[in-house]
C-alpha positions in Angstrom: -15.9 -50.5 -10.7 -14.0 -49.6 -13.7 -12.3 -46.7 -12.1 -11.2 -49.0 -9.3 -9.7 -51.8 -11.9 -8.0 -48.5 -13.7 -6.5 -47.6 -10.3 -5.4 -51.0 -9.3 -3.7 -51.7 -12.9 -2.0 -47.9 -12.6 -0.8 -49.4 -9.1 0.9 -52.4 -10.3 2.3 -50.6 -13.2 4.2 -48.2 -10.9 5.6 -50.9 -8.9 6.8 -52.8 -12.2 8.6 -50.3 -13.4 10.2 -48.7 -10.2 11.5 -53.1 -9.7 12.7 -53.0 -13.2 14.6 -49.5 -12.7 16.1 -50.0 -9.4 19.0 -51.2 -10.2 19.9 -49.8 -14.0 23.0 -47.2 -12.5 24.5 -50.0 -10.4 27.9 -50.9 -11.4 30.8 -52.1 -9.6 35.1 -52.6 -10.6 38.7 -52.9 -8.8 41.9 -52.4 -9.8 44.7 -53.7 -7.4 48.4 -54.2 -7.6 51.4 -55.2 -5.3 55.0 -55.6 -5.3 55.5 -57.9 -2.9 58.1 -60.7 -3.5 56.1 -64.1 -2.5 58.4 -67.4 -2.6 57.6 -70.7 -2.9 58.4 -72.5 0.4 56.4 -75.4 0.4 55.5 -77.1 -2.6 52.3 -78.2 -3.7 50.6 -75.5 -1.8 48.4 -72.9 -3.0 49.3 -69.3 -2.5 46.6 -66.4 -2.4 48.4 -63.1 -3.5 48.2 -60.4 -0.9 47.1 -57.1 -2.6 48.9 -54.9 0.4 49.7 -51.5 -1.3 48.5 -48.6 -0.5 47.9 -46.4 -3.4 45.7 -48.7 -5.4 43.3 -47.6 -8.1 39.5 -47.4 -7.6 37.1 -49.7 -6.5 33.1 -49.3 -6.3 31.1 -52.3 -4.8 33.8 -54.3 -4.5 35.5 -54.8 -0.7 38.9 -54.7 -0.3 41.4 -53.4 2.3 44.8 -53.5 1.7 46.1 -53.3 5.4 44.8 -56.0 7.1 44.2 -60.1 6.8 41.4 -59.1 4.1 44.2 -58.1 1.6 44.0 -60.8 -0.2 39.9 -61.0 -0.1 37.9 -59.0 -3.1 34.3 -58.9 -1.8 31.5 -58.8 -4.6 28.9 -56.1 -3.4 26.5 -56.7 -6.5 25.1 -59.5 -8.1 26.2 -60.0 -11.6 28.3 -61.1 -14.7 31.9 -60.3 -13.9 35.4 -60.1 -16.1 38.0 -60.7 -14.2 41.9 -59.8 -15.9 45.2 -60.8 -13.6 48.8 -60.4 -14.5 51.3 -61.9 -12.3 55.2 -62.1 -12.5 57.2 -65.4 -11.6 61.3 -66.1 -11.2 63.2 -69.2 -10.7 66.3 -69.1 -9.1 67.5 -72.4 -9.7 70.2 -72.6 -12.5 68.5 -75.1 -14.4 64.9 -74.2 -14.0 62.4 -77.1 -14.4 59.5 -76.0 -12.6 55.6 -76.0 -13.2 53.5 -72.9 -11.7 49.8 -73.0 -12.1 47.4 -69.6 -11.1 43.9 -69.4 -10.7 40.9 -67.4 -9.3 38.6 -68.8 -6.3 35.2 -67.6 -5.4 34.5 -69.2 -2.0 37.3 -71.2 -1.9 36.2 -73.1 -5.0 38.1 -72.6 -8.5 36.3 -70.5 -11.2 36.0 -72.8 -14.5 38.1 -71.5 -17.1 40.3 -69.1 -14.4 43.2 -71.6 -14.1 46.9 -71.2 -16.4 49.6 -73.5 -16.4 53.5 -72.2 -17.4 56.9 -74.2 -17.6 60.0 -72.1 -15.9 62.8 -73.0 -18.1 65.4 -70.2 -17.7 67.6 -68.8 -14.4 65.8 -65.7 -13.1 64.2 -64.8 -15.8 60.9 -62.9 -15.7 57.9 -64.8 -16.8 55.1 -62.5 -17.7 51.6 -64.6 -17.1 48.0 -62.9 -17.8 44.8 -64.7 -17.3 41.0 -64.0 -17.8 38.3 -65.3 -16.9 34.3 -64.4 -16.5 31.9 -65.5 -13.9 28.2 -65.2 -12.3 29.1 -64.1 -9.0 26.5 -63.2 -6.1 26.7 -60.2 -3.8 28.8 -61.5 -0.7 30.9 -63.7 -2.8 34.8 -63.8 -2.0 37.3 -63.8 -4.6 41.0 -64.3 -4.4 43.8 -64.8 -7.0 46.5 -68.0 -6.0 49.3 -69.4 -7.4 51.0 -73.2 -6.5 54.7 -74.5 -8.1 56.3 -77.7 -7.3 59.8 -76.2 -6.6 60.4 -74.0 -4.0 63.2 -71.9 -6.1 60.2 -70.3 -7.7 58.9 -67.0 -6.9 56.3 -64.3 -7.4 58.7 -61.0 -7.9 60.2 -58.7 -10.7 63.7 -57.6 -11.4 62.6 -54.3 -11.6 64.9 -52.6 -14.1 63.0 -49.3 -15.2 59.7 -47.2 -13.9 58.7 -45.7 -10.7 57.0 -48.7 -9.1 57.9 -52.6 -9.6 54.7 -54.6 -9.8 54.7 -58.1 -9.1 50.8 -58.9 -10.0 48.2 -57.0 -10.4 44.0 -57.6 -10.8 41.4 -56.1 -12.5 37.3 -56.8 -12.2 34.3 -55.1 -13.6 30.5 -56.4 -13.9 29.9 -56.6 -16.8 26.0 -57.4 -16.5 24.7 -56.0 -13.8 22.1 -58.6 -13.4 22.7 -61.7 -15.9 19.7 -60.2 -17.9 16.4 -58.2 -17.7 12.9 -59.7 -19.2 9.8 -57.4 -19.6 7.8 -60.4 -20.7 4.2 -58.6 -20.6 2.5 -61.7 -20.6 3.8 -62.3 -17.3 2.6 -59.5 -15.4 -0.8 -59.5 -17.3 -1.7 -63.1 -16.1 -0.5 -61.7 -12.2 -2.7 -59.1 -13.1 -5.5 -61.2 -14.3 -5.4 -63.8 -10.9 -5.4 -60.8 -8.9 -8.5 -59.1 -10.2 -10.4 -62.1 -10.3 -9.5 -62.4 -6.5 -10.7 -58.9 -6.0 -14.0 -60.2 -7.6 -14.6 -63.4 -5.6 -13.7 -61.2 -2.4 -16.3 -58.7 -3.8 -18.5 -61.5 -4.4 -18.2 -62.9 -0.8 -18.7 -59.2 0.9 -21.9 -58.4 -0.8 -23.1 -62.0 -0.6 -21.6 -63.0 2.8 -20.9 -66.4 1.1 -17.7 -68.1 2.5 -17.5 -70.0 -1.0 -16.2 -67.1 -2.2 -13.9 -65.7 0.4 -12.2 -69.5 0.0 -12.1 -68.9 -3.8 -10.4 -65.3 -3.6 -8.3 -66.4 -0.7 -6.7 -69.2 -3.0 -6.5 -66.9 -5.7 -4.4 -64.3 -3.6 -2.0 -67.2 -2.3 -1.7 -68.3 -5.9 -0.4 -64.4 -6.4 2.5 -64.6 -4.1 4.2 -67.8 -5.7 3.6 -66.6 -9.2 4.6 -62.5 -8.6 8.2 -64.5 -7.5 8.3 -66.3 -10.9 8.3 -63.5 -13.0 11.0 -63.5 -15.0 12.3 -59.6 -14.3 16.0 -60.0 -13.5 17.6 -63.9 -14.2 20.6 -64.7 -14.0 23.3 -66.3 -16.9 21.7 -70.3 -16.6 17.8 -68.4 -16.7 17.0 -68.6 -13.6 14.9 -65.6 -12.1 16.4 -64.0 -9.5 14.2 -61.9 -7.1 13.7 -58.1 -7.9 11.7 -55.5 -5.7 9.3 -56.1 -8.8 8.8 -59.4 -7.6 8.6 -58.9 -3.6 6.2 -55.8 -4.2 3.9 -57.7 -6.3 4.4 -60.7 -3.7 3.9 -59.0 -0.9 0.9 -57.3 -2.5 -0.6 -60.5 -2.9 0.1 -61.8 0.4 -1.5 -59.1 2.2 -4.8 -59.3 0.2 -4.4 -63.1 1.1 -4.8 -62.6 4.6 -7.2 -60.0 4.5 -9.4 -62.7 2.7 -8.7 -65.2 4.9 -9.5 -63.3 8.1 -13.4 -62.6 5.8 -13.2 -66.5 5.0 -12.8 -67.0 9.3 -15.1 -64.3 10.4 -17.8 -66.0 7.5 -16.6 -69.2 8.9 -17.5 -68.5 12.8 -20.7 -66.8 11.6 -22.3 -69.2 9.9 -21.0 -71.9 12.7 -23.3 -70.3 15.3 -26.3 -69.3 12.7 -26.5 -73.1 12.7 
């Protein structure tokens, strides 16, 4: 019996740590540019900035193509902590500039909290540096995109383009930063799932060698118990806490759930049998 318990704990040791190693060399970044001139012809109206050149600079597990309708999309590939750096260059025509431009970064169509810059155009086609920053918990399939909005349609997103090789008029930059919001190893965790389990395989034990459905019922409980605890253990969470499901957690889950149903096809066969003894 021993050896079995020394087996089964070797077992759930191997899955823990192959859950909490799975994903330690993921990392994902982008770098894009473009120097297309964008103008303002409606005001009022947001503006996502089309990242349409072709030689850009890397990107790993982050989607974007820069020759079709998704050029202004950056897909997130891997859930994590992101930092997210955008320059962008504005002009205003008019010969006495008096305009307001506002940029910002949206996941899903919704602003990211602390993304969003206002400037004050005050001078005739001058260039108007503007950098912003901004860090966010983003979830694989997430869709980012950088915007701009002005309330004068004199203003513009281009350069003058005095010196260098190739005239930028924005550019973006995104790396995770955390690949997962945070890892916890809380030991105490996995001992109790431990603990549940092996008093399951005892009350199983129990009802095989005593044909008692008591204890099938009692191990069968036990088991379901398993499953919704092996999801709450804290592996991976994200940035507000909040666990977020690692192959740690659907291995020991699933390792649960099928020693759940092979308890409760003992607790039905017990069941049936003692039905027609009576």
């Amino acid at each position: 019996m021993k050896l079995k318990f020394l087996i089964i704990f070797i077992f759930f040791s191997i899955i823990i740590s192959a859950g909490a190693t799975a994903t330690s060399d993921d990392v994902a970044y982008i770098f894009r540019h473009m120097n297309k001139t964008m103008n303002v012809t409606t005001p009022g109206v947001w503006y996502n900035l089309t990242f349409d050149v072709g030689e850009c600079g890397a990107g790993v597990n982050i989607l974007h193509s820069y020759n079709d309708s998704t050029n202004d999309t950056f897909t997130v590939q891997k859930t994590g902590v992101y930092y997210m750096e955008y320059v962008l260059d504005f002009k205003d025509s008019s010969a006495s500039p008096n305009s307001n431009v506002v940029y910002r970064v949206v996941r899903n169509g919704e602003e990211i909290h602390g993304s969003l810059y206002e400037i004050d155009l005050d001078k005739k086609d001058a260039d108007r540096i503007c950098v912003g920053t901004a860090t966010a918990f983003l979830y694989a399939g997430d869709k980012i995109k950088v915007q701009f909005i002005s309330d004068q349609t004199t203003v513009s997103l281009s350069t003058d383009c005095t010196f260098g090789d190739h005239c930028d008029t924005a550019s973006f930059f995104m790396v995770m930063i955390d690949k997962l919001g945070g890892v916890t190893m809380g030991f105490e965790y996995v001992g109790a799932y431990i603990f549940i389990m092996l008093i399951g395989f005892g009350a199983m034990y129990l009802g095989y060698k005593r044909e008692g459905v008591a204890w099938y019922f009692i191990s069968t409980i036990l088991f379901a118990t398993s499953i919704v605890y092996g999801m709450t253990i804290p592996f991976v969470t994200n940035a507000s806490g909040e666990v977020i499901g690692s192959s740690a957690n659907y291995l020991l889950s699933g390792t649960a759930f099928l020693f759940a149903f092979m308890s409760l096809m003992f607790l039905v066969k017990e069941g049936i049998e003692s039905l027609k003894g009576q």
